[in-house]
N, CA, C and O atoms as CSV, one atom per row, in Angstrom:
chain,resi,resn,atom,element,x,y,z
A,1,UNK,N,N,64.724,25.540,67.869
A,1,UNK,CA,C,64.940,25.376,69.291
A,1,UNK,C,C,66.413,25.081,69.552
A,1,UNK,O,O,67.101,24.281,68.916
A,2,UNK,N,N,66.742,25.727,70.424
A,2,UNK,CA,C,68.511,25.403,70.394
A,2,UNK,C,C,69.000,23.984,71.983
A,2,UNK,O,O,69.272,24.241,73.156
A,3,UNK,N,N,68.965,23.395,71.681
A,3,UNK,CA,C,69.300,22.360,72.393
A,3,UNK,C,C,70.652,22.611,73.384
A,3,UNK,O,O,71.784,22.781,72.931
A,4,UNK,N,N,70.313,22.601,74.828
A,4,UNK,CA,C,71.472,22.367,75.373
A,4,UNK,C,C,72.013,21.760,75.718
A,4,UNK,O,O,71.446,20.758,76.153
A,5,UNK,N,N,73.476,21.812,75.826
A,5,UNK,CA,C,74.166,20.636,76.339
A,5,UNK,C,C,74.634,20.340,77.242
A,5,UNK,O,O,75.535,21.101,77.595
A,6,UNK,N,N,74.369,19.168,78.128
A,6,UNK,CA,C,75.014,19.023,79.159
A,6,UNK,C,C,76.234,18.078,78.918
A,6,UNK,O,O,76.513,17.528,77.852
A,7,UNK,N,N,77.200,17.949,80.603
A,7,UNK,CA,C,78.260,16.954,80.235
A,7,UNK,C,C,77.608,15.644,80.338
A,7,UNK,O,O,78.283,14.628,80.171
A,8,UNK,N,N,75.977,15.555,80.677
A,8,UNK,CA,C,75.717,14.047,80.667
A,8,UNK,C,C,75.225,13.547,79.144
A,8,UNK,O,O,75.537,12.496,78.585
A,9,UNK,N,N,74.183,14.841,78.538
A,9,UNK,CA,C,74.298,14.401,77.454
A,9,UNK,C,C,75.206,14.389,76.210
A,9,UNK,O,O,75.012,13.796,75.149
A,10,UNK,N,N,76.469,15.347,76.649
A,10,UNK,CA,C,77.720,14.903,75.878
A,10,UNK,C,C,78.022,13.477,75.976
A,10,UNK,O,O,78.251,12.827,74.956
A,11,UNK,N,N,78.036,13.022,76.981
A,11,UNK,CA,C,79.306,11.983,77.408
A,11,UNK,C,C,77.876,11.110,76.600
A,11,UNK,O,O,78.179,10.731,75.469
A,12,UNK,N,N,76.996,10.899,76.856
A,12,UNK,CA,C,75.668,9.905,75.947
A,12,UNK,C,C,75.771,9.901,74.813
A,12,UNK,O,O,75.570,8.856,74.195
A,13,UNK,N,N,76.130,11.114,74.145
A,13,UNK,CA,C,76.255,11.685,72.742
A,13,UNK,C,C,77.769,10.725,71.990
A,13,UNK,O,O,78.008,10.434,70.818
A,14,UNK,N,N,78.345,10.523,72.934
A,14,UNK,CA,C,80.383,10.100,73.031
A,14,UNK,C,C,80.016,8.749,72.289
A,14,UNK,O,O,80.299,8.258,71.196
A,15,UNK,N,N,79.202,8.348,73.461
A,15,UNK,CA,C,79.067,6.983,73.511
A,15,UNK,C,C,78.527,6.125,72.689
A,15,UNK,O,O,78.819,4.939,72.540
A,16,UNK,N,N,77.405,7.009,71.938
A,16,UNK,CA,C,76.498,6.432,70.864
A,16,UNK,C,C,77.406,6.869,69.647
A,16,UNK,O,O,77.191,6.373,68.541
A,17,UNK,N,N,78.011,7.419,69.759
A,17,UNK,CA,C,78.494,7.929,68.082
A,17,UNK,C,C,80.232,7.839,68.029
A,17,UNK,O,O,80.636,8.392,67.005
A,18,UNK,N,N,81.060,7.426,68.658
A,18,UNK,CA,C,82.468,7.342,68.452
A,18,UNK,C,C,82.728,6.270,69.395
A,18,UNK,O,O,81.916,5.914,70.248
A,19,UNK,N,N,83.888,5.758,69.222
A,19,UNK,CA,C,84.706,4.923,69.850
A,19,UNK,C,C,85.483,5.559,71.020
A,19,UNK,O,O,85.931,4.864,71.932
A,20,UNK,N,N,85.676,7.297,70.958
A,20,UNK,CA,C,86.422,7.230,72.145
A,20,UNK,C,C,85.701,7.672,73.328
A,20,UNK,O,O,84.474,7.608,73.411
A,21,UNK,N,N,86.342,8.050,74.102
A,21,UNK,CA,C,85.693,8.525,75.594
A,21,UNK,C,C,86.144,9.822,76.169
A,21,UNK,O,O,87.292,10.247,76.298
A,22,UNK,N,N,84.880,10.421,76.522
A,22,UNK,CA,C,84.963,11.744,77.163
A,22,UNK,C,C,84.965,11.623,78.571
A,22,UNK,O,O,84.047,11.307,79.329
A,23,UNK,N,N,86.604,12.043,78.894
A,23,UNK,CA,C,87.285,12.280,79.893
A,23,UNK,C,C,86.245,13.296,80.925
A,23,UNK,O,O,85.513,12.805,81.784
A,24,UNK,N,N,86.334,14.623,80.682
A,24,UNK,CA,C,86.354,15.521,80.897
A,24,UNK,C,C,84.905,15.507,82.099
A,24,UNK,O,O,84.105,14.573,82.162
A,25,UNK,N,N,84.845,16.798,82.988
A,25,UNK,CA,C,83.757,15.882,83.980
A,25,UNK,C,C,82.481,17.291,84.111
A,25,UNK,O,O,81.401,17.302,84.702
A,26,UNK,N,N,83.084,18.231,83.397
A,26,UNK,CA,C,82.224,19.680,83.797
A,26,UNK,C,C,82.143,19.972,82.061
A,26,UNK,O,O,82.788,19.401,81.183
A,27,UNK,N,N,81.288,20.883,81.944
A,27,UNK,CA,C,81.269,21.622,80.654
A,27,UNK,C,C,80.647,22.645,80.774
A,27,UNK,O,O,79.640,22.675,81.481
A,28,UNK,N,N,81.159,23.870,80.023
A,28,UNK,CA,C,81.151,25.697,80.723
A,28,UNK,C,C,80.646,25.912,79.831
A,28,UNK,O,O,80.009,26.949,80.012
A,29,UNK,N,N,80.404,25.264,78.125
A,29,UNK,CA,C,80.019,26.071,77.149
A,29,UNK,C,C,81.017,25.354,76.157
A,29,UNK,O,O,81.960,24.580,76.324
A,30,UNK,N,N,80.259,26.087,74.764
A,30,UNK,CA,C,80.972,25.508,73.244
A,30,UNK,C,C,82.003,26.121,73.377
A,30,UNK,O,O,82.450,25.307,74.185
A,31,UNK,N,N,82.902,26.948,73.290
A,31,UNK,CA,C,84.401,27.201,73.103
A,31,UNK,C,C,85.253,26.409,74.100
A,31,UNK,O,O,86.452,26.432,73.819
A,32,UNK,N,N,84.950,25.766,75.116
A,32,UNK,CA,C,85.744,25.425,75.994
A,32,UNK,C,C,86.059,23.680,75.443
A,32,UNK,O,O,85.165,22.896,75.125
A,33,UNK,N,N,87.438,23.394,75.444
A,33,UNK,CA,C,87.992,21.923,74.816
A,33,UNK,C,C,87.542,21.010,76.072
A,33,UNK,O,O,87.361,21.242,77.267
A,34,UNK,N,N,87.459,20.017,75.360
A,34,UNK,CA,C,86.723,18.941,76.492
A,34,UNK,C,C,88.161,18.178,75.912
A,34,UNK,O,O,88.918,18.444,74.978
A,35,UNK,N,N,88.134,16.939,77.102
A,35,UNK,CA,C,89.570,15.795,77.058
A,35,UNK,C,C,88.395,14.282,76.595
A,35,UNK,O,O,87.481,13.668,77.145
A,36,UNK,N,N,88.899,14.250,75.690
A,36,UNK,CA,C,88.747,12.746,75.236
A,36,UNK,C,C,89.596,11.586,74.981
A,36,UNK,O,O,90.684,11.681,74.413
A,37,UNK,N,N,89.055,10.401,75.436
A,37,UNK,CA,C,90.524,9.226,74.931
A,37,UNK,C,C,90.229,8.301,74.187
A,37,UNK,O,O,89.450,7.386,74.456
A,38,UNK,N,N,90.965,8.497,72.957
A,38,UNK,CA,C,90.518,8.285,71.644
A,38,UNK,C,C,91.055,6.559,71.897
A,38,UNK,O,O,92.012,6.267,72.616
A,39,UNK,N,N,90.008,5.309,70.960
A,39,UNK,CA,C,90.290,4.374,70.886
A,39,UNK,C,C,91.839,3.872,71.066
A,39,UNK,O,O,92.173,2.962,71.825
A,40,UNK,N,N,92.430,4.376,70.509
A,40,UNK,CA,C,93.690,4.355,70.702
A,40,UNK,C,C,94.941,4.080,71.687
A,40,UNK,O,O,95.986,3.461,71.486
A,41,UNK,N,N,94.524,4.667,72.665
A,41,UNK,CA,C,94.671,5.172,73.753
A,41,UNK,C,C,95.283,6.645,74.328
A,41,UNK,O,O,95.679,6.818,75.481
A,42,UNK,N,N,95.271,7.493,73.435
A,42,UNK,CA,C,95.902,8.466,73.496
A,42,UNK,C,C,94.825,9.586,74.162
A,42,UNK,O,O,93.655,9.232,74.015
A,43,UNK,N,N,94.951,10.498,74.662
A,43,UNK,CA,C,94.232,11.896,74.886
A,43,UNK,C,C,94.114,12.629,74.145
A,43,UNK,O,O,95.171,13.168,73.816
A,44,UNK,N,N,92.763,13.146,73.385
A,44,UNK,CA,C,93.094,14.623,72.937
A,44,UNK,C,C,92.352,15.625,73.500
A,44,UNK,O,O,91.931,15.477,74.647
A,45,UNK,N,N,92.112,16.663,72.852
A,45,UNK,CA,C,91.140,17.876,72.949
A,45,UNK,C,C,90.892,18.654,71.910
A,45,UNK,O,O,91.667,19.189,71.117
A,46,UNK,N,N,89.246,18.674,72.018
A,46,UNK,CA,C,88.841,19.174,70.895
A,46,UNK,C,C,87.571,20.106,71.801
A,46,UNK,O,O,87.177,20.085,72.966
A,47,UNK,N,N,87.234,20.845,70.650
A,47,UNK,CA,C,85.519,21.857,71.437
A,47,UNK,C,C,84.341,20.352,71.049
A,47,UNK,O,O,84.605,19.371,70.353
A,48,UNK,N,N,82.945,20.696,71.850
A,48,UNK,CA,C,82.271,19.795,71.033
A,48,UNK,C,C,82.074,19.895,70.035
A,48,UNK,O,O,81.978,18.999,69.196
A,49,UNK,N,N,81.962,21.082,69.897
A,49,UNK,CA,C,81.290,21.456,68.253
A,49,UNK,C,C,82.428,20.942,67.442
A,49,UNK,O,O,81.912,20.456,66.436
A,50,UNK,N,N,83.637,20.817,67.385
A,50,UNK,CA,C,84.406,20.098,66.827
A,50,UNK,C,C,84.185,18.832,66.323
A,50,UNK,O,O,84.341,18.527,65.141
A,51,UNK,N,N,83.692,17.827,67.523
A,51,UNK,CA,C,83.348,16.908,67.848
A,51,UNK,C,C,82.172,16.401,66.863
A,51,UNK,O,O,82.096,15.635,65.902
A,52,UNK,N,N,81.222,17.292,67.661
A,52,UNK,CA,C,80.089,16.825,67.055
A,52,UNK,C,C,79.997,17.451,65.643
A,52,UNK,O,O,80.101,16.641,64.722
A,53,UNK,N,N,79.814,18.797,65.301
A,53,UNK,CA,C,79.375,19.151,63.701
A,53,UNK,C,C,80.513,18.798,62.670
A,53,UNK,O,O,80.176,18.371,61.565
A,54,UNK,N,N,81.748,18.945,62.955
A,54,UNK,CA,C,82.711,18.098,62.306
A,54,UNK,C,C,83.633,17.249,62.141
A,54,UNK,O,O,84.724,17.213,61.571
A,55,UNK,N,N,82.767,16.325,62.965
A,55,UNK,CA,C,82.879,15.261,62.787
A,55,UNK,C,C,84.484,14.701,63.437
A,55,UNK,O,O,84.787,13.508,63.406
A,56,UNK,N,N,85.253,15.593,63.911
A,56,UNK,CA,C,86.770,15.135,63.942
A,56,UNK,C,C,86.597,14.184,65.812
A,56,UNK,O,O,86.464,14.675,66.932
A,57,UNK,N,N,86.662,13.110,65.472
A,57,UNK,CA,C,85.695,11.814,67.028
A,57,UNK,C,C,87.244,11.347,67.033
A,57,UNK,O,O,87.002,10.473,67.865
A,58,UNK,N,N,88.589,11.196,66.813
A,58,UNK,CA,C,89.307,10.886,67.279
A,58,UNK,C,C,90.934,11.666,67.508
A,58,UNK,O,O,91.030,12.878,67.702
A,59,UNK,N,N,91.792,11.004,67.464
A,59,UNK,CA,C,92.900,11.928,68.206
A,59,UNK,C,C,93.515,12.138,66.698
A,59,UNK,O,O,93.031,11.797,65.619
A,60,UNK,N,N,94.571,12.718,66.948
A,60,UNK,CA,C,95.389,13.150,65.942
A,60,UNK,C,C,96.045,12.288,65.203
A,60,UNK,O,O,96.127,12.125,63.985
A,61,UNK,N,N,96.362,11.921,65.836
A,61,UNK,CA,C,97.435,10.361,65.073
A,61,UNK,C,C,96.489,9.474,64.182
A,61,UNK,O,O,96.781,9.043,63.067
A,62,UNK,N,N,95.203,9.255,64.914
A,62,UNK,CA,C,94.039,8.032,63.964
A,62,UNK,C,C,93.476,8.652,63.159
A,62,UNK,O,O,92.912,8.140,62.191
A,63,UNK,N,N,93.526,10.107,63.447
A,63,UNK,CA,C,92.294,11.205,62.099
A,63,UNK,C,C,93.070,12.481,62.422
A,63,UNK,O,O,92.969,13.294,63.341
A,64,UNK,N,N,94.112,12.360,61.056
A,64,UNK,CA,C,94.988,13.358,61.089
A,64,UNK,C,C,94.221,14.845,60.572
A,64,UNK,O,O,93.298,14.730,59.766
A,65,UNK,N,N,94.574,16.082,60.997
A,65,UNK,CA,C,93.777,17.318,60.610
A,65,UNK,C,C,93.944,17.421,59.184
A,65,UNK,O,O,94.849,16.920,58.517
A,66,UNK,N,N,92.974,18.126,58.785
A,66,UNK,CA,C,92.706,17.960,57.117
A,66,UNK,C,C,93.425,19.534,56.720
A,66,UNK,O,O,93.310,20.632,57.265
A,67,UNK,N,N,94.138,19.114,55.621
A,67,UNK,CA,C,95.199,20.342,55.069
A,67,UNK,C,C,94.069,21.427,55.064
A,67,UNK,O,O,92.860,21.232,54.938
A,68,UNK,N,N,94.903,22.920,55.273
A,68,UNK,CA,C,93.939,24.250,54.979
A,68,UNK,C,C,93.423,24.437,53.637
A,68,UNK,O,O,93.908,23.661,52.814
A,69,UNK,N,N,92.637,25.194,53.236
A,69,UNK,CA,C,92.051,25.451,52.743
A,69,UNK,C,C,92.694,26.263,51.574
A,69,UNK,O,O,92.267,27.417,51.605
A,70,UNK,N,N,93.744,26.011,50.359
A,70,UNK,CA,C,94.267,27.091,49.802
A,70,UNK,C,C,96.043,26.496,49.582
A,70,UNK,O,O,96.961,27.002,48.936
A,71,UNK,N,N,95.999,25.400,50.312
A,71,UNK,CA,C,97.784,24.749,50.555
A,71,UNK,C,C,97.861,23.814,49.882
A,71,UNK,O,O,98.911,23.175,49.832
């Protein structure tokens, strides 16, 4: 069953599982970056699926991107 997502059960999803907060107030679909503000206080943007399947829940500076694959 493929579960959809809304921005309410994103922002529920935010809340139970990371420290930061989803800005963002509409959601069009998985490719589109949502604004979050990472514990920190900084802004980022990520897709959910970012978010959610891997795991990357904060900004750049607190959870730096993980080297490619081959470098």
């Amino acid at each position: 069953m493929n579960k959809r997502w809304t921005i309410d059960k994103i922002r529920e999803f935010t809340e139970k599982n990371s420290t930061s907060k989803l800005l963002s107030k509409e959601y069009h679909g998985f490719s589109q970056k949502l604004l979050f503000k990472c514990e920190c206080g900084n802004n980022f943007e990520k897709t959910f699926t970012k978010f959610n399947k891997n795991n990357q829940r904060k900004c750049d500076v607190c959870q730096p991107p993980k080297e490619p694959r081959g470098a």
